[in-house]
C-alpha positions as CSV (number, residue, x, y, z in Angstrom):
1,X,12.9,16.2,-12.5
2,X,9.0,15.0,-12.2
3,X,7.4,16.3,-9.3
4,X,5.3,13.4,-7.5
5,X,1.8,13.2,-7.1
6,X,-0.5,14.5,-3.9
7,X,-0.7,12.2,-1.0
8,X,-4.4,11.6,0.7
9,X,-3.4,14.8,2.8
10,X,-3.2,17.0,-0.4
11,X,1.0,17.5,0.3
12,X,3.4,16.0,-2.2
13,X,3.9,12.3,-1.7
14,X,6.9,11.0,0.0
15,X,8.3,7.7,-0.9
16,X,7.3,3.8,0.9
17,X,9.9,1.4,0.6
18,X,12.8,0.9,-1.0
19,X,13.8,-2.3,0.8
20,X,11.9,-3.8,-0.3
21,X,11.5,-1.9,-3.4
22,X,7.9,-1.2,-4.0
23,X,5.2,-0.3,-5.7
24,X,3.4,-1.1,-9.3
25,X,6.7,0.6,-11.1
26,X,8.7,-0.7,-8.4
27,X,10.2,3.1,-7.8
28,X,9.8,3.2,-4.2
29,X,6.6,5.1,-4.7
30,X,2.9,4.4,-4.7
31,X,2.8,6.1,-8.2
32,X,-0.1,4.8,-10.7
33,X,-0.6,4.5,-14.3
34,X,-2.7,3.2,-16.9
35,X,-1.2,-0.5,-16.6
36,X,-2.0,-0.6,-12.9
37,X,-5.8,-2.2,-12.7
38,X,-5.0,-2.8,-8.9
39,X,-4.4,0.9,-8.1
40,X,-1.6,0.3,-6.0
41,X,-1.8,3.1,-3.9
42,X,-2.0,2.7,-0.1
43,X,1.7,3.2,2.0
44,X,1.1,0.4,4.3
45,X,3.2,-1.7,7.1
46,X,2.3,-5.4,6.7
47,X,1.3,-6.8,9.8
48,X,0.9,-11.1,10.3
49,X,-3.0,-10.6,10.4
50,X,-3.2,-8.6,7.4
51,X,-0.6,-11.1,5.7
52,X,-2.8,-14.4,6.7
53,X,-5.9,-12.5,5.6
54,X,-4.6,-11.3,2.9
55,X,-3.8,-14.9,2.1
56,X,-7.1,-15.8,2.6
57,X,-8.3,-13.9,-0.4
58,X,-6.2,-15.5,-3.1
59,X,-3.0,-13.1,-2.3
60,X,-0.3,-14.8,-0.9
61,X,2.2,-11.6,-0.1
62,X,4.9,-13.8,1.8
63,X,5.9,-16.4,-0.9
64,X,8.3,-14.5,-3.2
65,X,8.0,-13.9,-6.9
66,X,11.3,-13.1,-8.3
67,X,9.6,-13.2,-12.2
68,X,7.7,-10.0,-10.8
69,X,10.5,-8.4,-8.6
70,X,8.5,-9.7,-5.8
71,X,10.9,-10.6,-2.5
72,X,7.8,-11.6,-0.3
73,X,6.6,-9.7,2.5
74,X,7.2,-10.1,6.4
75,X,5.7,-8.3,9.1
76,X,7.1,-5.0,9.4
77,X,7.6,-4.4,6.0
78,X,6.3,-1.5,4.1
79,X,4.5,-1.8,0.9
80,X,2.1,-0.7,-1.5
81,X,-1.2,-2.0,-1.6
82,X,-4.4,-2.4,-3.6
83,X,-6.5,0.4,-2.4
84,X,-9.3,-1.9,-2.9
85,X,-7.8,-4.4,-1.0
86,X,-7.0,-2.0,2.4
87,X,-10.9,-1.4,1.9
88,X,-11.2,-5.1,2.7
89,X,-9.2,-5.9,5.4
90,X,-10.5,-2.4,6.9
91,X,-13.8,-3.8,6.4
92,X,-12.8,-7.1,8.2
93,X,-11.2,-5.7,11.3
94,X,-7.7,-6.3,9.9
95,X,-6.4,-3.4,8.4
96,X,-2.7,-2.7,8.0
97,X,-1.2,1.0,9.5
98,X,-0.9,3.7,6.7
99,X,1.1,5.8,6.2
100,X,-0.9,8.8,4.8
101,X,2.4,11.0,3.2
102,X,3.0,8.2,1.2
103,X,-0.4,7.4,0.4
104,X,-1.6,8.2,-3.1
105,X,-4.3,11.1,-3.2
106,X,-6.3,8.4,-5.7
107,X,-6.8,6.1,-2.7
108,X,-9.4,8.6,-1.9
109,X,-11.8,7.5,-4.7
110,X,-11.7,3.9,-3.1
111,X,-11.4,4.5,1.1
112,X,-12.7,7.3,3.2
113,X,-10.1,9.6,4.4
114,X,-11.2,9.2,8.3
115,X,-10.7,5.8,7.9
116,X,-7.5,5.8,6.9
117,X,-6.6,8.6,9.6
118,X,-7.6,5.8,12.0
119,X,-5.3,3.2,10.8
120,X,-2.4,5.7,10.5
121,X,1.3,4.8,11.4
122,X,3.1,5.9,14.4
123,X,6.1,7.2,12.4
């Protein structure tokens, strides 16, 4: 059995979401590999302001994309996302809650640790 990777608070990672299944392998995890230019590594919950802004940058995550195993996010959902996209919606006020165990220890070459403590979920 593969061990997972570290999480941002140097424990093993715990899986995001399985419904809906995420992540880039679409394993439940915020795993990352060589295919993965997006670095799909930040456990979030979406929130409607993150959604719309997210929208606003040319990444609609509502509208489903079956051809990518994509059911299309709502409010609520967990999910894992672009580290370099949490930088930007942290940088614009609109942030979605991590959650850190699930978080990818990578994330940490993109984000600042205390920022993401700020933004963590009440689990």
């Amino acid at each position: 059995m593969q061990q997972m990777p570290l999480n941002v608070l140097g424990t093993e990672m715990t899986g995001c979401s399985r419904d809906p299944l995420t992540g880039f392998y679409r394993t439940g995890a915020c795993e990352t590999g060589s295919e993965d230019h997006g670095f799909h590594l930040v456990c979030i919950t979406a929130t409607a302001e993150f959604l719309v802004f997210s929208q606003s940058r040319g990444n609609d995550l509502t509208t489903a994309r079956p051809e990518y195993g994509f059911p299309g996010l709502l409010p609520g959902d967990r999910w894992c996302l672009c580290a370099d996209r949490w930088q930007e919606a942290f940088e614009a006020g609109v942030a979605p809650p991590v959650h850190l165990e699930s978080t990818h220890i990578l994330a940490l070459e993109f984000i600042d640790l205390e920022n993401l403590k700020q933004h963590a979920a009440v689990t």
